[in-house]
Each structure stands twice: as C-alpha cells, then as structure tokens.
C-alpha positions as CSV (number, residue, x, y, z in Angstrom):
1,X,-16.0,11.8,8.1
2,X,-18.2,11.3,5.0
3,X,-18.9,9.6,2.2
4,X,-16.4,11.1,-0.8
5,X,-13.3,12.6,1.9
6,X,-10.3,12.3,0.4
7,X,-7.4,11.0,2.3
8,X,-4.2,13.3,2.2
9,X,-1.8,11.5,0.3
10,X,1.3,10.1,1.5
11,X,4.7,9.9,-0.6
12,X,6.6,6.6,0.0
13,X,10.1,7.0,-1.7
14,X,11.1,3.6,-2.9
15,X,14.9,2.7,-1.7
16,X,16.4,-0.5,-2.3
17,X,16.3,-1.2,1.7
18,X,13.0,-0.8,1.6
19,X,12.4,-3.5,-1.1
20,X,14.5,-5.7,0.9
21,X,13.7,-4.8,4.4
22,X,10.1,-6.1,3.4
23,X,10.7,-8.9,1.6
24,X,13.0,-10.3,4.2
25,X,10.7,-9.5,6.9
26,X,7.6,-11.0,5.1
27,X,10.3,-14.4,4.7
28,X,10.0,-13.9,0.9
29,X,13.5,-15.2,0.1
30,X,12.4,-14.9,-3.7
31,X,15.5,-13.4,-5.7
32,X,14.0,-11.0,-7.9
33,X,13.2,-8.8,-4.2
34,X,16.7,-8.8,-3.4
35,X,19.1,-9.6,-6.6
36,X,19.3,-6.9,-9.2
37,X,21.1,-9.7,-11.5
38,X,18.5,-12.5,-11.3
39,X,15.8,-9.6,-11.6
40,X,17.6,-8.7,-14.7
41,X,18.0,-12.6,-16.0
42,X,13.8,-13.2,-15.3
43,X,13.0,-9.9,-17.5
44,X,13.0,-8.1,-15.3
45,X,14.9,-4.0,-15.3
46,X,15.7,-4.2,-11.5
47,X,14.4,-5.8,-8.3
48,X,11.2,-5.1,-7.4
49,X,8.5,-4.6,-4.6
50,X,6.5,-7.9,-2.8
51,X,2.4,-8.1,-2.4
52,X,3.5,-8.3,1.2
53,X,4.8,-5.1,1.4
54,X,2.6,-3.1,-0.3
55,X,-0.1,-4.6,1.6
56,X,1.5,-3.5,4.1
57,X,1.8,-0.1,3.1
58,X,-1.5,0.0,2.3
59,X,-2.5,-0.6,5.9
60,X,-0.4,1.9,7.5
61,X,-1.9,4.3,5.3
62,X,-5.4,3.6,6.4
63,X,-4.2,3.2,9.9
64,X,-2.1,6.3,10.2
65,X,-5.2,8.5,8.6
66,X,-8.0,7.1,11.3
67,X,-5.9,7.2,14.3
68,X,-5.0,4.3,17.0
69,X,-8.7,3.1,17.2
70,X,-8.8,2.1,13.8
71,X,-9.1,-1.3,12.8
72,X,-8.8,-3.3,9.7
73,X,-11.2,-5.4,8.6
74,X,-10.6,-6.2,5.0
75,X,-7.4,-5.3,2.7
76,X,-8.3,-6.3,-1.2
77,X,-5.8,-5.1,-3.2
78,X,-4.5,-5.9,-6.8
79,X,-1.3,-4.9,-8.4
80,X,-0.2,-3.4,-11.3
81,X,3.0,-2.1,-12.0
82,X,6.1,-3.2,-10.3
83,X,7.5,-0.5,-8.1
84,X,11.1,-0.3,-8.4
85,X,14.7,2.1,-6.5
86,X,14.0,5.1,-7.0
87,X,10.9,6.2,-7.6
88,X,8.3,7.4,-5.2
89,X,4.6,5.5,-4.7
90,X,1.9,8.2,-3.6
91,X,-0.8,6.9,-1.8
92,X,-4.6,8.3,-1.8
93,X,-7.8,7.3,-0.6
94,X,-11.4,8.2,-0.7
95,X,-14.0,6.9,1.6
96,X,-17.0,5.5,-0.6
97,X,-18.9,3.5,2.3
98,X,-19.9,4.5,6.0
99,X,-22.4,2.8,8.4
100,X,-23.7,4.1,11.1
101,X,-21.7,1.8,13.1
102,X,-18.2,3.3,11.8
103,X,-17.2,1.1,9.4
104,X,-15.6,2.3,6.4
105,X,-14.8,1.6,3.5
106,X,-11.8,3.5,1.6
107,X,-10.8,3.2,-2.3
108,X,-7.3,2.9,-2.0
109,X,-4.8,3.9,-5.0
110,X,-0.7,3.7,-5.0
111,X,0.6,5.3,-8.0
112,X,4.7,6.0,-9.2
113,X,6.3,6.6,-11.9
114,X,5.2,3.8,-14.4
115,X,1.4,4.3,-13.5
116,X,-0.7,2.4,-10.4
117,X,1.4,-0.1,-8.6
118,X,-1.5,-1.2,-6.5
119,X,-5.5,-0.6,-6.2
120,X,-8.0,-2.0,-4.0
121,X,-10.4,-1.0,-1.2
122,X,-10.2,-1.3,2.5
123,X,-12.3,-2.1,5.3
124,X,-11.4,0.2,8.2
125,X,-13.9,0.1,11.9
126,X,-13.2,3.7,13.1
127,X,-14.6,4.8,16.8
128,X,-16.1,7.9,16.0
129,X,-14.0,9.9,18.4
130,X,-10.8,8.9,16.5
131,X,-12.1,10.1,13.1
C-alpha cells in the first residue's frame, strides 16, 4: 500500500429497507427516515438516508478493503446530498497518509445520482500483513 492507491469502488444500491433498516437500528425514530408522507410535508421528495448509516457504510468500506486486522481510528465525514430509493451510492477511496507504523489515512467519497452524498477522510491502523 502507498500513498495515492485507489480503493476499488463499491456500489451500494439504495432500497427503502435499507433506509429504514438503519435508521431503526441506529434508534433514529425521526419520520423523514421512514415516512415517505412526512418526508414529503418537511420538503422533502422522499425519505431519505441517516448520518448513522452512512457512517456506517463508510466504515465497512474501509474495513472490507484492509481486511480483519484493520482498525478504525477516526471517521470524519460531512454530507451532502440526501441519498434517496432507488438510486445507487458508489463508494471510492484514496490513501493520502501512511506512517511507518500502518496507519492510514483514506479520502473517502460516496457519490449517487444527485452528486456526493457524503465526503470525509478516515483513519484506518492496518497490520502490514493484512494490507
């Protein structure tokens, strides 16, 4: 691994149940995750994605790429546009940091439809045999 690899990237189809599924399991009982009409009455087209879940996401990425000795460190993401049924969030990643240590840091994009849904960099501790 070195500085500049690019992740593969990793298609995450966005289904309703998924929206839910992670909502519920995050205990966000906020409507506009699971009610398409009180989505609609806040302004919104449909219901939408949780931080929670795409932090999520965002993790699993990382952690699925480096293997079962990974470890998070940091996740800083920020969102952008909601992602809603239907479309698909791609996720990619470039390592821009690497001590000697293995600790790395990866520029993490999630881009659908309507543009990027969430950016942010994570912290990752990779043993070097898992990388």
């Amino acid at each position: 691994m070195k500085v500049g690899h690019e992740l593969p990237p990793l298609e995450i189809p966005i289904t309703r149940t998924l929206i839910v599924a992670g909502a519920v399991a995050s205990r966000d009982y906020q409507d506009v995750h699971h009610d398409a009409e009180a989505a609609r009455a806040k302004g919104s087209p449909d219901i939408f994605m949780n931080i929670l879940t795409t932090n999520g996401l965002v993790g699993r990425y990382i952690t699925d790429h480096f293997g079962p000795g990974a470890r998070l460190r940091a996740v800083k993401i920020r969102l952008g546009v909601p992602n809603y049924p239907g479309d698909t969030m791609v996720l990619t990643g470039t390592v821009t940091a690497l001590d000697a240590d293995g600790t790395a840091e990866v520029r993490v994009v999630g881009a659908n439809g309507l543009g990027h849904h969430v950016t942010g960099k994570v912290t990752v501790r990779v043993r070097e045999e898992d990388s």
